[in-house]
C-alpha angles and dihedrals in degrees: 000000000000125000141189112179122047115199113197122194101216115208105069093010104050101011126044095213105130087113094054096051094047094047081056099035087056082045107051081047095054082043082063102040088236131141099291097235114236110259086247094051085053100043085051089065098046111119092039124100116271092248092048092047091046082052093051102039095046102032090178089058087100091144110094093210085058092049090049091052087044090050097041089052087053091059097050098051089042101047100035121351107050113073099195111143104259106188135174100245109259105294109006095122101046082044090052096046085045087049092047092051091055090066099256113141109230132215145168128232115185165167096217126102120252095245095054090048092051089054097041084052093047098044089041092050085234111114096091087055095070125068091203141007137188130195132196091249094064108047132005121314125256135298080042105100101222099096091063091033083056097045091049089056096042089050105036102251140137128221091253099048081051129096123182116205120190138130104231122065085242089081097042094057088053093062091041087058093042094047098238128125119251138205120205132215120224093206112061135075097308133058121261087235095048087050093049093060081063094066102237121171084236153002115202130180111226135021084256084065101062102068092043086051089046089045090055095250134084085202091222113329140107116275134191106227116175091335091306119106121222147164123247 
C-alpha cells in the first residue's frame, strides 16, 4: 500500500512516557483522597482523553466538579510538578526526520491536552516536523474518529492514502471507524495480542521498525503480520 499521511499517537509510540502518567494518575488520586488505581488499571486508559480516563478509572466520580478537580490535579502533577523521566523512544526523532525527507506528511492524533503536546514538542525539537496535530481537547476523544477524519481534510488526504500508527487499541479503533489502515506498535501501553484483535496491517517492535515496515522490508528483524510473526 502507499501512503501519503502518517498519523502518530504520541504517548507509548513516540514518547516513552507510561511511567510519568501513571506516577500523576496515582497522584492526583492520593490529592483526592481517592482508591490509588493499580499501574496496570491506569496504563489500560492511556490514549484516551483526561475526562474520559477519569471516567474510566473512578467510575463513581459521576460529579463533574469532582472530574474536573481529578483531571486539573493530573495536570499539575504532569506538566510541573511530577519529575518522572518522560523520553521519545530510541530513535523516534532521527525516524521522523527520515520519514519527513521522503516526502510523508506527518501528523499527530491524542489523548493528550493541547497544552501537554505543545510542551512535549517544544521540549523534543519536533513540532516543526508535523504538518497537523489534533489533540483530545479539541475534538472527540479516541476511538471517535473525528480527529483523523479532521486531519485528512485539513491535509488533503484520503482514508486510503492514510495510515494510523499507535500502540493502544484505542487508536486502532479509531482508524477502524475513520476507514483508514493502521499499524501497532508492540511496545507501548497494550499488549501486542490485545492490538492484533484489532486487525492492524502490522505490529513492530521498535520505532526503527516503522520506516523498514513502511519501506517494505524489516531488514531483518521480526514483524507481527496479521497475528503471525515472521522474518523478512
Amino acid at each position: 500500500m502507499s501512503f501519503r499521511l502518517l498519523v502518530f499517537d504520541w504517548d507509548g509510540t513516540l514518547m516513552d512516557s507510561a511511567a510519568r502518567i501513571v506516577a500523576c494518575m496515582q497522584a492526583a488520586a492520593r490529592d483526592r483522597g481517592r482508591v490509588v488505581p493499580s499501574d496496570s488499571a491506569v496504563r489500560n486508559i492511556i490514549g484516551l482523553g483526561l475526562d474520559e480516563a477519569v471516567h474510566a478509572l473512578f467510575p463513581d466520580a459521576r460529579d463533574g466538579g469532582e472530574v474536573r478537580t481529578l483531571a486539573e490535579r493530573y495536570r499539575h502533577h504532569f506538566l510541573g510538578a511530577d519529575t518522572t523521566p518522560s523520553e521519545l523512544f530510541p530513535g523516534a526523532a532521527r525516524g521522523l526526520r527520515r520519514l519527513e525527507q521522503k516526502g510523508y506528511l506527518l501528523a499527530v492524533a491524542t489523548g493528550k491536552g493541547r497544552r501537554g503536546l505543545d510542551s512535549a514538542l517544544q521540549a523534543t525539537g519536533l513540532a516543526a516536523l508535523f504538518h497537523a496535530t489534533r489533540c483530545a481537547d479539541e475534538t472527540f476523544s479516541k476511538p471517535h474518529p473525528a480527529m483523523l477524519l479532521e486531519l485528512m481534510s485539513e491535509l488533503g488526504a484520503a482514508p486510503h492514502e492514510t495510515l494510523m500508527i499507535g500502540d493502544t487499541e484505542y487508536d486502532l479503533a479509531m482508524a477502524a471507524n475513520a476507514g483508514t489502515p493502521a499499524l501497532a506498535v508492540s511496545y507501548g501501553a497494550h499488549e501486542p495480542e490485545r492490538l492484533l484483535r484489532h486487525g492492524p496491517l502490522g505490529c513492530v517492535d521498535s520505532v526503527a521498525e516503522i520506516e523498514a515496515w513502511l519501506d517494505g522490508s524489516a531488514a531483518g528483524a521480526a514483524v507481527h503480520q496479521y497475528g503471525e510473526r515472521e522474518s523478512a
